[in-house]
C-alpha positions in Angstrom: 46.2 22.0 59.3 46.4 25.4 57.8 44.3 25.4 54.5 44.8 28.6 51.5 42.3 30.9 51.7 39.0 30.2 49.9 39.1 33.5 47.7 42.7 32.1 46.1 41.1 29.2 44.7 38.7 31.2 42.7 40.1 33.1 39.4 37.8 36.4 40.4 38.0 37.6 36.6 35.2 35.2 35.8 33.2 35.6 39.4 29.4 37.3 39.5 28.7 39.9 41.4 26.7 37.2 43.8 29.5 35.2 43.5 31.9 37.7 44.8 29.9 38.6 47.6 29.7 34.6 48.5 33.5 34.7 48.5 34.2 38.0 50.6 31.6 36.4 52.7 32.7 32.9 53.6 36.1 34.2 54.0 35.2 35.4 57.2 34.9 32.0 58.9 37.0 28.7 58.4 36.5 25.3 59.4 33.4 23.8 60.2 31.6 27.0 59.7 32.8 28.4 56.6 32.1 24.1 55.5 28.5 24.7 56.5 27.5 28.5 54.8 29.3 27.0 52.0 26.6 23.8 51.8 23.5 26.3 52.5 24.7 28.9 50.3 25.1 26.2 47.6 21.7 25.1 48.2 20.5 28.5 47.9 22.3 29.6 44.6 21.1 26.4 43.1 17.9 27.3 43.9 17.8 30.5 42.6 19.4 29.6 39.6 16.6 26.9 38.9 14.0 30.1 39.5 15.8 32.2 37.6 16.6 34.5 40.5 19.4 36.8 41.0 20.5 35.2 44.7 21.3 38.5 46.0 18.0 39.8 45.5 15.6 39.6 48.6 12.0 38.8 48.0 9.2 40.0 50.2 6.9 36.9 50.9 8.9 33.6 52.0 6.1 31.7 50.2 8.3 30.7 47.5 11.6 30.0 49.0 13.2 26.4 48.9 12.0 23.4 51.2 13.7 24.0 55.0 14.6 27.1 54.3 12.9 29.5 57.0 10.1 32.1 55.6 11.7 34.7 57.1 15.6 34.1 57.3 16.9 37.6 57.7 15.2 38.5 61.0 16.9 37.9 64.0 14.4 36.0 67.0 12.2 38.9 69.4 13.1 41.8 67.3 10.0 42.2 66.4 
């Protein structure tokens, strides 16, 4: 089942800037993936917003971040 693409059901006149990133983003998967980075991303821009954090911003210490979120979720594993 062939679905439209995510970034036509969004009138992009009223998108963020973190909101257009979101869509150019998850328009790069589909299906279960594109399901799941929607859900976390969700989480995360909820989260931010409670904080009053700009989402696109990244902070330093992990120490703050959001209950299962990893401290440090922009490294990739033994590149340090």
């Amino acid at each position: 089942m062939q679905t439209a693409p995510l970034s036509s059901a969004l009138p992009t006149a009223r998108l963020t800037p973190a909101q257009m990133a979101l869509v150019g983003f998850l328009s790069r998967y589909q299906g279960g993936t594109q399901a799941l980075y929607a859900r976390h991303l969700r989480c995360w821009f909820q989260w931010c917003e409670d904080q009053g954090l700009d989402p696109l911003m990244r902070c330093r210490s992990g120490a703050s971040a959001p209950r299962g979120l990893p401290r440090d979720a922009g490294s990739v594993h033994g590149s340090r």
